[in-house]
C-alpha positions in Angstrom: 235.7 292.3 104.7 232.3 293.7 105.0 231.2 297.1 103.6 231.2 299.9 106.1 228.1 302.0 106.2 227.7 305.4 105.1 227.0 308.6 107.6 223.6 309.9 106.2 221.6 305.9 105.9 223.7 303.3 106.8 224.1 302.4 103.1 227.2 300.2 102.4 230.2 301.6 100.4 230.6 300.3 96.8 228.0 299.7 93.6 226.1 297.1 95.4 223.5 298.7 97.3 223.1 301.5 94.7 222.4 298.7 92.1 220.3 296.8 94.6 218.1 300.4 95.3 218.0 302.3 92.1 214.2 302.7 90.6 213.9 300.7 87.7 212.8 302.5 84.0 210.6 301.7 81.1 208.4 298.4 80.3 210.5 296.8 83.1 209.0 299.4 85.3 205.6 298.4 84.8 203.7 295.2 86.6 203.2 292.1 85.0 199.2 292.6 85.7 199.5 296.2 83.8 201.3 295.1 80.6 199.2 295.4 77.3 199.1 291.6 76.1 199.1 291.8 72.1 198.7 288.7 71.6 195.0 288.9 73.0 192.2 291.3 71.5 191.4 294.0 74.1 188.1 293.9 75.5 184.9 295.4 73.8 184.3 298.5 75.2 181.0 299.3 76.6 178.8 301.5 74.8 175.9 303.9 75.8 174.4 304.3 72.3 172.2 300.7 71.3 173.4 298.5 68.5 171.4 298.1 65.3 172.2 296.2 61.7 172.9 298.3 59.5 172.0 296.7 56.2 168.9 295.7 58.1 167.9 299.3 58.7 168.5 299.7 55.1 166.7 297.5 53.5 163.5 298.3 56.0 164.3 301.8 54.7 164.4 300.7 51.2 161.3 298.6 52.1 159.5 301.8 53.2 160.2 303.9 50.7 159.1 301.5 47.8 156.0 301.4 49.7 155.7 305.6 49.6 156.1 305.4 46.1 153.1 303.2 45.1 149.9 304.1 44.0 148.5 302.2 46.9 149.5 304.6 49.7 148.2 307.8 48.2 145.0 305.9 47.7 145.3 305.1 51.7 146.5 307.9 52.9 143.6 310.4 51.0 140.9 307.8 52.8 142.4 308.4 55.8 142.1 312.3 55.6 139.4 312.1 54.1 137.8 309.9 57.3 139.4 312.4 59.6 138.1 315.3 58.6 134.6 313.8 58.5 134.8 312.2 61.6 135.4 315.2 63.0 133.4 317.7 61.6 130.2 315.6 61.9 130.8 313.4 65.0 129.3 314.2 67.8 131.7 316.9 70.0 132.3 314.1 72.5 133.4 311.9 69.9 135.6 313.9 68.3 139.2 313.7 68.6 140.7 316.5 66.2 138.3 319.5 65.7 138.5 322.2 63.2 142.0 323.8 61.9 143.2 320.1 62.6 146.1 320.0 64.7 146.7 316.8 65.2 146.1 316.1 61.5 148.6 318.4 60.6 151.2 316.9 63.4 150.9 313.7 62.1 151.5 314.4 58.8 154.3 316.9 59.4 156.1 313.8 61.3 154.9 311.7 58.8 157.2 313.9 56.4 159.9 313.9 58.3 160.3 310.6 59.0 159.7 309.4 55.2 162.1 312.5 54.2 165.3 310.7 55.3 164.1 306.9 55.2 163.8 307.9 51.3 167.6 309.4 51.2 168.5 306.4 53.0 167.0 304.4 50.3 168.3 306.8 47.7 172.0 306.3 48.5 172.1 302.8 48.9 170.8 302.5 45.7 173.6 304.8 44.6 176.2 302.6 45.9 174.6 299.7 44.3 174.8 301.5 41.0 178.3 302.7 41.6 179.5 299.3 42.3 177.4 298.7 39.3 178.8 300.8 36.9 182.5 299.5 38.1 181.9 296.2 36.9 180.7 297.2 33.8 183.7 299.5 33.4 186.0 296.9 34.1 184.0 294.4 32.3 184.4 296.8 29.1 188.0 297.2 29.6 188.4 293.6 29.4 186.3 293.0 26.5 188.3 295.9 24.6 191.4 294.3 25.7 190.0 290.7 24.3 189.1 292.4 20.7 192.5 294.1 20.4 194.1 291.0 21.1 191.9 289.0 18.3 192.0 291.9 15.9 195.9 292.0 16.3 195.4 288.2 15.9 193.3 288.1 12.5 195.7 291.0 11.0 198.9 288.4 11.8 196.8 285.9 10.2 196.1 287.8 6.8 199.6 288.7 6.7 200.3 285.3 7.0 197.6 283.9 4.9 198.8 286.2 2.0 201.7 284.5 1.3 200.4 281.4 1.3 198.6 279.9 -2.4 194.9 279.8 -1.9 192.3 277.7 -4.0 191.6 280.5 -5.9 195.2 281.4 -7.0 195.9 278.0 -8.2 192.5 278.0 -10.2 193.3 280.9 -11.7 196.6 279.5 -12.2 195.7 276.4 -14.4 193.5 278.2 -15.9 196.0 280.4 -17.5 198.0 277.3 -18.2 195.3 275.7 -19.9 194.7 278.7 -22.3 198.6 278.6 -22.9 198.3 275.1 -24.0 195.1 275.6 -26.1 196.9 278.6 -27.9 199.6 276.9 -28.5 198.0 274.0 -30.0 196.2 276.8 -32.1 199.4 277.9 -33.2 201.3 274.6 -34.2 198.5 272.3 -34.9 201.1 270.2 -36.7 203.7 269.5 -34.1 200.7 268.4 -32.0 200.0 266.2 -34.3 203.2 264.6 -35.1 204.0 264.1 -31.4 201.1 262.3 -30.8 201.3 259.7 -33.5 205.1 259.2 -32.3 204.3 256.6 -29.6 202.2 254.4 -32.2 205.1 254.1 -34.5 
């Protein structure tokens, strides 16, 4: 017999249609487009802000700042002053450029220093992490050379307790030695039995 339908939708009687209708819940909810795959690696997200190397930018920072520290760029850097302020005091005023106080002098060196400021801290803490990573190889490399001389001085301490039980060439000198002088004394002592028992074996 077929299902009758109900008054309010025409919705057959029974757990058929209600099973057949009911939203379904949770992942299963979800299209097969929309589900995260994680077996794949999600897509690079795009980024406003331009890429750059970091240890690249380091070492040109370390570069630079080596080069601020030399003897050479104070040398350059006075001509230079030195060439500006000439040129343009006595240039001719269509020639010059900068007049008296100097502004653009003074702008250029003022972002000069601020530039060189933090390129030099740049340089600065990446030699620090060289010399932590540094110093924590030589810390572990001095816990394993501690570790290496306890073991050998444990070593050489078993081998002297060993060794003195054990008759060493002088022992055994001083041994015969003392045996000898017995003999000698006692041949001191009983010169005559000495003598007898050595003419025994030519009778």
């Amino acid at each position: 017999m077929a299902a009758k339908p109900n008054r309010q939708g025409g919705e057959p009687r029974g757990g058929e249609g209600r099973e057949r209708t009911r939203p379904q819940t949770g992942a299963s909810a979800l299209p097969r487009a929309s589900r995260v795959r994680l077996d794949q690696p999600k897509a690079p997200r795009t980024r406003l802000l331009p890429e750059w190397d970091p240890e690249a930018f380091g070492r040109f920072s370390e570069r630079i700042a080596r080069f601020l520290g030399t003897g050479r760029f104070i040398v350059w850097m006075t001509a230079v002053i030195i060439v500006w302020v000439l040129w343009n005091v006595f240039a001719p005023k269509d020639l010059r450029f900068d007049e008296f106080p100097f502004i653009f002098l003074t702008l250029a060196l003022s972002l000069q220093a601020s530039y060189a400021a933090p390129l030099i801290l740049l340089a600065q803490n990446r030699q620090d992490d060289r010399d932590r990573v540094t110093h924590e190889q030589d810390r572990k490399q001095n816990e394993r050379s501690i570790a290496d001389t306890e073991y050998l001085t444990r070593e050489i301490a078993a081998l002297r307790m060993g060794l003195g039980e054990v008759a060493t060439r002088d022992w055994i000198r001083s041994e015969l030695q003392d045996l000898v002088k017995e003999l000698e004394e006692r041949r001191t002592v009983f010169p005559a039995e000495a003598v007898h028992r050595s003419d025994e074996p030519d009778r």
